[in-house]
LODRENTI-743139 format. One record per residue (C-alpha): residue number from 1; residue in one letter; x, y, z. Coordinates in nm, 2 decimals, padded with zeros to 4 digits. Example, Ala and Ser with C-alpha at 12.3 -4.5 7.8 and 13.67 -1.06 7.14 Angstrom:
2
1,a,01.23,-00.45,00.78
2,s,01.37,-00.11,00.71
//
This chain:
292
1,x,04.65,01.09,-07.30
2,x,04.39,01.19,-07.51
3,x,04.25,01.57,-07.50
4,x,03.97,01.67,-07.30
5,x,03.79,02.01,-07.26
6,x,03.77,02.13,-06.91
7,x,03.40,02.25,-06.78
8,x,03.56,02.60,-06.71
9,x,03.69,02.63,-07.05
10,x,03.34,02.45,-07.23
11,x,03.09,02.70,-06.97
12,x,03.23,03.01,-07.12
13,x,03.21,02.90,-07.45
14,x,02.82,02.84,-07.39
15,x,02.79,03.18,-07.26
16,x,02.97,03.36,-07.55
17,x,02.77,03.13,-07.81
18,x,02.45,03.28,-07.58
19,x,02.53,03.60,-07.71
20,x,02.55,03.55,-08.07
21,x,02.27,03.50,-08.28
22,x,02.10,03.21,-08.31
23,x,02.20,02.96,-08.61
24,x,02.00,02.75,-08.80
25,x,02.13,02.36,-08.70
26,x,02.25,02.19,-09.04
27,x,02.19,01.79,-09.08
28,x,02.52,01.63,-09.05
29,x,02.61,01.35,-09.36
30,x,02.66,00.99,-09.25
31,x,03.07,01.10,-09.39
32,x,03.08,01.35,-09.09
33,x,02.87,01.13,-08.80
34,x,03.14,00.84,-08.87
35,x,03.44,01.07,-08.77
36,x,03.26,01.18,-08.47
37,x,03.48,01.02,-08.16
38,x,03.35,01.07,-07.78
39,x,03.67,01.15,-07.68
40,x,03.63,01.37,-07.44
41,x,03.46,01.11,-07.20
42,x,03.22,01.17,-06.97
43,x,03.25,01.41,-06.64
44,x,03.06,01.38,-06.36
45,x,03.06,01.51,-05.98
46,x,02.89,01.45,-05.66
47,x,02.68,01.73,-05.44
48,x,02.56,01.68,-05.11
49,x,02.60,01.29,-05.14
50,x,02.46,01.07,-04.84
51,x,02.39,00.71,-04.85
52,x,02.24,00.54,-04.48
53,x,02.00,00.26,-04.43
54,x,02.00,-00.15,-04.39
55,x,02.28,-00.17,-04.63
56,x,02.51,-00.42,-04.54
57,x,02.82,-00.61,-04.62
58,x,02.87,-00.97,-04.56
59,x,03.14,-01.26,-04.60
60,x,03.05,-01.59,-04.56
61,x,03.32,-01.87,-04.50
62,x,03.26,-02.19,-04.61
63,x,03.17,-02.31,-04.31
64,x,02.89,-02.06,-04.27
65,x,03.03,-01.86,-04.02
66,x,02.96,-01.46,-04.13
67,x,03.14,-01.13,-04.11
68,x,02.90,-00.87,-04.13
69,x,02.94,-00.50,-04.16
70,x,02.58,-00.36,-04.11
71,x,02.40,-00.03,-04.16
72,x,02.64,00.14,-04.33
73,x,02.65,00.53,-04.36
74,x,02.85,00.67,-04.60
75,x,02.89,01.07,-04.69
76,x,03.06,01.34,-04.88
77,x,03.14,01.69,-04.82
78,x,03.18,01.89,-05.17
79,x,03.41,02.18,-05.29
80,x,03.17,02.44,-05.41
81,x,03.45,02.63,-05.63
82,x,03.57,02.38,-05.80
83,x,03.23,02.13,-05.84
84,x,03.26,02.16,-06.24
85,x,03.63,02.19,-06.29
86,x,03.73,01.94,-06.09
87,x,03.53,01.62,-06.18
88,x,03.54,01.22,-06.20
89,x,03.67,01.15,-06.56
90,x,03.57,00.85,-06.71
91,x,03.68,00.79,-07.03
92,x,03.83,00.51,-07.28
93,x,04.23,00.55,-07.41
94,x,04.24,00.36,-07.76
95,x,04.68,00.24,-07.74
96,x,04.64,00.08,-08.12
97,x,04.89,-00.17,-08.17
98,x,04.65,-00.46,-08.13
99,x,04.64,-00.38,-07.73
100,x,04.30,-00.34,-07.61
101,x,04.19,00.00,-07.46
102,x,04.18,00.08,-07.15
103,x,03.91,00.21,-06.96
104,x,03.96,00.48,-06.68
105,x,03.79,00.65,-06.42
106,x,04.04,00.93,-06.27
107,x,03.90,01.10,-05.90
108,x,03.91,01.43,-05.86
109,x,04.22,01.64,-05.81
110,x,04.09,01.80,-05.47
111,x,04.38,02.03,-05.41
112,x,04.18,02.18,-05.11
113,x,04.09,01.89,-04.94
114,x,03.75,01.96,-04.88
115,x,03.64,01.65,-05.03
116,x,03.64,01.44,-04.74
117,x,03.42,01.12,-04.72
118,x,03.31,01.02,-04.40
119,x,03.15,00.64,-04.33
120,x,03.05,00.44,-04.04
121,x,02.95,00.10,-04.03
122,x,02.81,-00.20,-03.72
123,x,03.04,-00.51,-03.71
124,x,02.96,-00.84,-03.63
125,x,03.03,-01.21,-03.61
126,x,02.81,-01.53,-03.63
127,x,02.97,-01.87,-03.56
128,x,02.88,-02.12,-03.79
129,x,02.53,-02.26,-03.57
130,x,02.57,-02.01,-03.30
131,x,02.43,-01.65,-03.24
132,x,02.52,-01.34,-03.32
133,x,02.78,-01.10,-03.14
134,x,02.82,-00.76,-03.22
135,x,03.19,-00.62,-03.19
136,x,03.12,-00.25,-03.23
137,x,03.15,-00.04,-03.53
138,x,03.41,00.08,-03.72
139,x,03.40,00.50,-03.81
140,x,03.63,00.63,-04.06
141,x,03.67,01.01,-04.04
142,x,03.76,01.30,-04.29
143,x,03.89,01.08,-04.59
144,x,04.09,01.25,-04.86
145,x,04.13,01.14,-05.20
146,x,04.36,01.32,-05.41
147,x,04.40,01.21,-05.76
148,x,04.44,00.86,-05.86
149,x,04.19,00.66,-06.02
150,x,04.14,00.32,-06.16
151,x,04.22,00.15,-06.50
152,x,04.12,-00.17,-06.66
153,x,04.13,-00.38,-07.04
154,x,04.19,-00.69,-07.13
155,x,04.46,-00.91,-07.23
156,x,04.55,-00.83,-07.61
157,x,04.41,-01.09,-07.84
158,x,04.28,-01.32,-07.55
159,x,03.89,-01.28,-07.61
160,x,03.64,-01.26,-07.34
161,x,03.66,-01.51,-06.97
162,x,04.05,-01.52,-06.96
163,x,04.07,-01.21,-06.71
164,x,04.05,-00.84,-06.66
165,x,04.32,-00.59,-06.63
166,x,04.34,-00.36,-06.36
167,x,04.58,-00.07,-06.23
168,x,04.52,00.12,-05.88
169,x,04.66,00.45,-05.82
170,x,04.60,00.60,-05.47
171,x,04.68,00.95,-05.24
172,x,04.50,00.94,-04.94
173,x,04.46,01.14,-04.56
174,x,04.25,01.00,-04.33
175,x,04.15,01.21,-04.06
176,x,04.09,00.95,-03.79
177,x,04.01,00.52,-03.82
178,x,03.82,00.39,-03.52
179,x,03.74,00.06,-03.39
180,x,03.47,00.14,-03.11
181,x,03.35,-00.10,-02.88
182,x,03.03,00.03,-02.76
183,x,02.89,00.19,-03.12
184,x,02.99,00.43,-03.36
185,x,02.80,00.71,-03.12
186,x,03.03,00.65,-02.80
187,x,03.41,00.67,-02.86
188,x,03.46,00.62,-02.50
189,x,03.62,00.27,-02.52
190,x,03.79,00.32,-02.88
191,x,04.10,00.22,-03.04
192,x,04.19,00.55,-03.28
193,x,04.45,00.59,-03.54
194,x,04.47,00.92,-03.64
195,x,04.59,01.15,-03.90
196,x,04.67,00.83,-04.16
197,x,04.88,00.94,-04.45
198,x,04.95,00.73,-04.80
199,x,05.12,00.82,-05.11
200,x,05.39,00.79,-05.32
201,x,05.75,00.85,-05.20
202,x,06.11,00.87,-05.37
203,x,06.45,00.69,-05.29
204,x,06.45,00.90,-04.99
205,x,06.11,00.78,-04.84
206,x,05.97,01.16,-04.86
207,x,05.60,01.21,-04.96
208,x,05.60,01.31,-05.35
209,x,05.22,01.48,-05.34
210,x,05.17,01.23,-05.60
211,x,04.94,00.91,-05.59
212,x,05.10,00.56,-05.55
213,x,05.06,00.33,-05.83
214,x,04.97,00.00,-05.67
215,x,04.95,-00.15,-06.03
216,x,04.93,00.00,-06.37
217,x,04.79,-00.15,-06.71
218,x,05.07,-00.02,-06.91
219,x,05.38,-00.11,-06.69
220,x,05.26,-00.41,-06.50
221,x,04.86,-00.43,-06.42
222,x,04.70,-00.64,-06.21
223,x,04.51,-00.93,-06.32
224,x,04.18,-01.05,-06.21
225,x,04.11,-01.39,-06.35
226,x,03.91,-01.75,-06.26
227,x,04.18,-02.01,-06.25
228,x,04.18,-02.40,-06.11
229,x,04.24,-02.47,-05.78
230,x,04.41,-02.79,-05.89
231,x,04.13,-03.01,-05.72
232,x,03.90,-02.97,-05.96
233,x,03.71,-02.62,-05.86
234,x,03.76,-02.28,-05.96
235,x,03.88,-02.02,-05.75
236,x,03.90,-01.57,-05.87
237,x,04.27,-01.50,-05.81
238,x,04.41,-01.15,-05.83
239,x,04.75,-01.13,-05.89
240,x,05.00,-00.88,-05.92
241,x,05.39,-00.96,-06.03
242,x,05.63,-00.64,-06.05
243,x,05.93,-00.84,-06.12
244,x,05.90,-00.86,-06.44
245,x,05.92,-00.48,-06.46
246,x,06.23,-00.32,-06.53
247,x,06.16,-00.07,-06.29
248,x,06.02,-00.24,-06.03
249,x,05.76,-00.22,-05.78
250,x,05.63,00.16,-05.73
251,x,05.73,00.31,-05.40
252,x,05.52,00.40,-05.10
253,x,05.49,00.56,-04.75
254,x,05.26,00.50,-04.48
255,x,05.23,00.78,-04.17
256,x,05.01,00.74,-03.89
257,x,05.01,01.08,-03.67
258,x,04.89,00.91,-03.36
259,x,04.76,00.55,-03.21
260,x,04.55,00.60,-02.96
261,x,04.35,00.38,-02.66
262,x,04.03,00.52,-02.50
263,x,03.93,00.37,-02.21
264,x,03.68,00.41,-01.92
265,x,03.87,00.18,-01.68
266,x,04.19,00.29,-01.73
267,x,04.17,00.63,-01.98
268,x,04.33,00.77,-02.25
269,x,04.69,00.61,-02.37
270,x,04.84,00.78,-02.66
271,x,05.11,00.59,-02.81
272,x,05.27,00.87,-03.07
273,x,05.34,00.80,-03.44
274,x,05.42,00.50,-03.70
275,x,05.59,00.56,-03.97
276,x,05.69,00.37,-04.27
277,x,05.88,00.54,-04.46
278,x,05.90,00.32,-04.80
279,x,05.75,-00.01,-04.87
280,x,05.67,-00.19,-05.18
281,x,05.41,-00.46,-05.32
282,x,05.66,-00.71,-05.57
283,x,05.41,-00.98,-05.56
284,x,05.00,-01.02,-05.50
285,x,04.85,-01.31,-05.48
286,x,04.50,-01.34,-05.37
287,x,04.24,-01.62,-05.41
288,x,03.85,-01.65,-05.34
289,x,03.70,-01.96,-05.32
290,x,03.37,-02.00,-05.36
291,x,03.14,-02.12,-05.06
292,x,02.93,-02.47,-05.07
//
């Protein structure tokens, strides 16, 4: 991995340099601007972030039924002691070798957990022809990201249009994920799943404080690529295969703390805790088509 200079580290240097005299700035020869790299990428952080409005989310079937998810509020609580050493990297790995580099943008460590992203947003459905019916909204509550990030490139030597490279790497708690039926204000006829938990696990199925690797470019990425539906269309097709990969499939665990049913008729059923204590993704396979 290449080198990069924490914030911490780079503020103190700033404040030392502010106590030395000032120095004239020399003009740097075109020799010394060609060896300049931007390796240290590019930090950045998020304070006090809030997004709410007529934003929405649709999927249209070819039919032209719709899923909508409407009025979406999204939000973030920050960490105030660690705002500058704990960023959002995004930066570019150059592998040589004639592979391609690879782009990444790694989240923030957030050993504290104060994090926590918090989102709510109005379902719907409208039948191809027909009116629309709202079903709800669904609120998602206290959402931890530890770690992880995202990675893509390209295929070596395979030019532009033949796909995108992608690897996933996720730790997450969720503090609570709610269907409710009346709107996201009244949880009093709700379906709750609380206390979500997902990571990586070893052999034993126990929770390795480390972020699951869904796909990686280096070991086996996923690919995102337009391919022929065999009827003369197109169709985007993501695809992930671990079995080529001599170490297969990276492990995971899914815990769910509590399901619970909310209910004005008949009350409150709680149904206890899920676990799955290892599970793998071998093989992916996923194709869009698009509408008429």
């Amino acid at each position: 991995m290449l080198s990069r200079l924490p914030f911490a580290l780079l503020g103190m240097f700033l404040a030392l340099c502010g106590q030395a005299p000032a120095l004239a700035m020399e003009a740097l020869s075109e020799r010394d601007l060609a060896a300049v790299q931007g390796r240290d990428g590019f930090y950045f952080n998020l304070q006090n972030f809030s997004l709410s409005g007529q934003l929405s989310l649709t999927y249209r079937s070819p039919d032209g039924s719709t899923l909508k998810l409407g009025d979406l509020a999204l939000s973030r609580s920050d960490d105030p002691d660690h705002l500058l050493d704990d960023p959002y990297a995004l930066w570019i790995q150059r592998r040589g070798n004639g592979l391609a580099d690879v782009l990444h943008l790694d989240l923030p460590q957030n050993a504290a957990g104060l994090q926590r992203w918090q989102a709510a947003a109005d379902l719907s459905v409208t039948p191809a022809g027909g009116n629309t019916q709202a079903l709800g909204a669904l609120v998602v509550q206290d959402l931890a990201l530890y770690g992880g990030g995202v990675q893509m490139s390209t295929e070596p030597g395979s030019g532009s249009g033949s796909g995108v490279l992608l690897g996933v790497a996720l730790r997450a708690d969720l503090g609570a994920l709610s269907w409710r039926a009346r709107g996201r204000d009244d949880g009093s006829e709700a379906l709750t799943l609380s206390g979500i938990h997902l990571g990586a696990v070893d052999d034993n199925g126990n929770f390795t404080q480390q972020p699951w690797a869904l796909a990686d470019v280096t070991s086996q990425p996923a690919v995102l690529q337009v391919i022929g539906d065999g009827q003369g269309g197109q169709v985007l097709q993501l695809k992930v295969d671990w079995s080529s990969a001599e170490a297969g499939a990276a492990k995971a665990g899914l815990l769910i703390d509590n399901v619970r049913f909310d209910s004005n008729v008949n009350g409150a059923m709680d149904l206890g805790s899920s676990r799955i204590s290892s599970f793998q993704i071998n093989y992916l396979d996923m194709r869009l088509r698009p509408g008429n």
